[in-house]
C-alpha positions, -999 to +999 in steps of 0.1 A: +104+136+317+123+161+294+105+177+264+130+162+241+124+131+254+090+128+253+095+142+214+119+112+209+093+085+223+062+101+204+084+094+168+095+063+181+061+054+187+047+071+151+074+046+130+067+016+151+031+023+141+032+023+110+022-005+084+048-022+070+069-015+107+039-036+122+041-062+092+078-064+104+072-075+140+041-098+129+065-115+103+090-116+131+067-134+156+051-159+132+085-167+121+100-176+156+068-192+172+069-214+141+108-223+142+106-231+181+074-253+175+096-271+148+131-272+168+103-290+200+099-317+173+132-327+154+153-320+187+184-307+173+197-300+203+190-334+224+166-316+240+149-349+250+177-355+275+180-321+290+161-309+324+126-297+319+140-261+331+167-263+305+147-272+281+125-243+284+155-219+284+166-233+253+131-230+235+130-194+247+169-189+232+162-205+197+133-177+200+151-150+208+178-159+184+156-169+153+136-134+161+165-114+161+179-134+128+147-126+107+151-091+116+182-086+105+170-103+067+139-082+073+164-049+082+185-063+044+153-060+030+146-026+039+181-017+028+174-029-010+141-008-004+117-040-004+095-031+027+067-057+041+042-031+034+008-040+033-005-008+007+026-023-020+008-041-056+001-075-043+032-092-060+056-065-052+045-077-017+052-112-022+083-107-038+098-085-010+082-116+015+100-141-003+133-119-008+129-114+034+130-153+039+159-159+018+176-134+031+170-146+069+176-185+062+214-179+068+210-158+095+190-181+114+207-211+104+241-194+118+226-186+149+212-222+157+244-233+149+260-210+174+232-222+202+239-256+194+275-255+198+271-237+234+245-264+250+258-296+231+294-289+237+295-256+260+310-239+235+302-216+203+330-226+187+326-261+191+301-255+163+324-244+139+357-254+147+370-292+157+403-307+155+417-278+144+394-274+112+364-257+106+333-280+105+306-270+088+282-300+086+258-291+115+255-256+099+250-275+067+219-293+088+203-266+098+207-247+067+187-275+055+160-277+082+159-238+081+157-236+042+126-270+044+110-251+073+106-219+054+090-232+021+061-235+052+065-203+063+063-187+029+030-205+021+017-187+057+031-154+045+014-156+011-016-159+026-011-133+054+002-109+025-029-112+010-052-103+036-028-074+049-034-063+015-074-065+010-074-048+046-053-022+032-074-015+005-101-015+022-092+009+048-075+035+021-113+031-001-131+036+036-106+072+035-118+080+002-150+071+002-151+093+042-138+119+020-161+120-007-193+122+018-176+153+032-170+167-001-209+159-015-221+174+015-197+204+014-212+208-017-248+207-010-243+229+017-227+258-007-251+253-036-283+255-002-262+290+006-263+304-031-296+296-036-308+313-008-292+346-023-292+338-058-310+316-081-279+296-087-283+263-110-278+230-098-244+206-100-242+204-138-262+235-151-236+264-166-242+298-162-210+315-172-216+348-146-217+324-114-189+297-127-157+303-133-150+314-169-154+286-202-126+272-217-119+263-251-103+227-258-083+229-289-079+197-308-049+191-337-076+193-363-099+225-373-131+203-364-116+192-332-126+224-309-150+219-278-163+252-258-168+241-223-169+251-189-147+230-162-170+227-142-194+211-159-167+184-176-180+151-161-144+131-164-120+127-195-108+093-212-079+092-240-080+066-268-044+069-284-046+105-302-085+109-295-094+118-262-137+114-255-149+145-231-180+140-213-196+172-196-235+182-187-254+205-206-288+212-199-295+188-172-278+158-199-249+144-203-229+149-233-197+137-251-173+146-276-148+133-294-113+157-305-080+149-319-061+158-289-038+141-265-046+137-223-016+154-217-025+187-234-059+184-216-042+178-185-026+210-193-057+229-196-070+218-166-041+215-141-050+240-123-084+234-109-083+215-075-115+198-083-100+177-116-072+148-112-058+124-129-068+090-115-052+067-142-030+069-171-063+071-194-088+088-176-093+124-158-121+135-134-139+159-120-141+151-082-175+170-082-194+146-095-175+113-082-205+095-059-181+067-044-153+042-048-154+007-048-128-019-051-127-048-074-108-075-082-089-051-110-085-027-084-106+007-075-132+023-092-150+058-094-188+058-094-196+089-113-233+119-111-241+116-153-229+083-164-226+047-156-189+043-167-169+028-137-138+049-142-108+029-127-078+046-104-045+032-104-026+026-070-002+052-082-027+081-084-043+066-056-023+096-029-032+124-053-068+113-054-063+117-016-046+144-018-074+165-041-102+150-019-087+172+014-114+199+029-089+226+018-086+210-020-123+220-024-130+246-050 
């Protein structure tokens, strides 16, 4: 097989692979199992008169057709950038599932209509044009059944959209927390080195000639000031103006209060690969983050120093990833 080939099949393979690609197919297989199982009981088609063989062969039509109908809503979807993927906020998912249905109940309707007119009357156009008008009613009827047979379907996709979800929350906190075992022990391992050469102090203790040099955290009053090295900053959290700094000192953990703004922190400390911003209120020092868990309000950081749960919203979620990578250490 030619190299370019084989290139062409391994991305083909990497985008059918990934989540909300798989979410697509899964949707599209739930959707037409459930539609033949419904056309087998209504009989739209006088299927109870046809030959067992035909009968099959029509079941396996309506399948094809309502497959490749839900696709092309699903494709529309994709279009209007709503994606059935499972790592979306929960309601963005069920929006873009609902917006997916809607979008596919003409779709399928039309091509039912189609199949009908071909095995009723042995022709497609029967189904939409008779005695020299267009006829519209049996499309009307399975517009109906379609549009009945979906409020179903949506129920199962609500709850399938759920647990896609948890499991993709689960698996991305599994990543982190993978990540943050390598990093502890990454760290362990290079405070074990310096120790054996140096008497170097452990995660928390400052001594300004082995860290990096202090900074000094300017607040918009003259009281506002806080002398501090980064390293030993345990995670930041912003109250409006006021922004409360908790760092060790001493073995302890200490906090202070300045009149100063996250942003001009963040400013400060950009820089650093160990501190991130993991929500809109709160900053961190990866250092001393023990684990993540996941909650009902979403995922929390279990912090060395303090018992504060800090949270981490889904949209730094990547950049928590991102800072967590071997090479991000410091």
């Amino acid at each position: 097989m030619p190299q370019e080939t084989k290139t062409t099949m391994t991305r083909i393979r990497g985008l059918i692979k990934q989540p909300q690609h798989i979410r697509l197919l899964h949707e599209s297989g739930y959707t037409g199992l459930f539609v033949c199982l419904f056309l087998g009981l209504i009989l739209p088609f006088r299927l109870d008169t046809m030959q067992s063989h035909r009968y099959t062969y029509v079941i396996l039509m309506s399948l094809v057709c309502t497959l490749v109908s839900y696709l092309m809503g699903l494709i529309q979807t994709y279009l209007f950038k709503m994606p059935l993927d499972p790592q979306l906020p929960l309601k963005q998912l069920h929006r873009n599932s609902l917006a997916s249905f809607i979008l596919s109940i003409p779709f399928i309707a039309v091509a039912l209509n189609s199949l009908s007119g071909y095995y009723i009357n042995e022709s497609v156009a029967s189904a939409w044009w008779q005695n020299g008008h267009i006829y519209l009613d049996t499309f009307l009827n399975f517009l109906y059944y379609v549009s009945a047979t979906s409020f179903f379907m949506i129920i199962g996709a609500y709850i399938r959209n759920r647990n896609c979800h948890l499991n993709a929350q689960l698996e991305e906190m599994r990543t982190i927390n993978a990540l943050l075992e390598k990093r502890q022990q990454a760290l362990i391992k290079s405070e074990e080195e310096r120790e054996t050469t140096t008497q170097v102090p452990v995660l928390g203790e400052v001594k300004s000639e082995e860290k990096t040099e202090g900074i000094t955290l300017m607040g918009n009053t003259c009281s506002s000031v806080l002398e501090v090295h980064p390293e030993a900053i345990i995670y930041v959290e912003s109250m409006a103006n006021y922004a409360d700094i908790w760092y060790m000192a001493d073995d302890e953990p200490h906090h202070k209060t300045l009149r100063i703004t996250l942003k001009q922190i963040k400013e400060s400390l950009d820089e650093l690969p160990f501190m991130v911003q993991c929500h809109r209120a709160f900053i961190v020092n990866l250092n001393f983050v023990m684990s993540m868990t996941n909650r009902s309000s979403g995922f929390q950081l279990h912090l060395f120093g303090t018992e504060k749960q800090i949270p981490v919203s889904r949209s730094f979620t990547p950049l928590v990833k991102e800072k967590l990578q071997p090479a991000s250490h410091s």
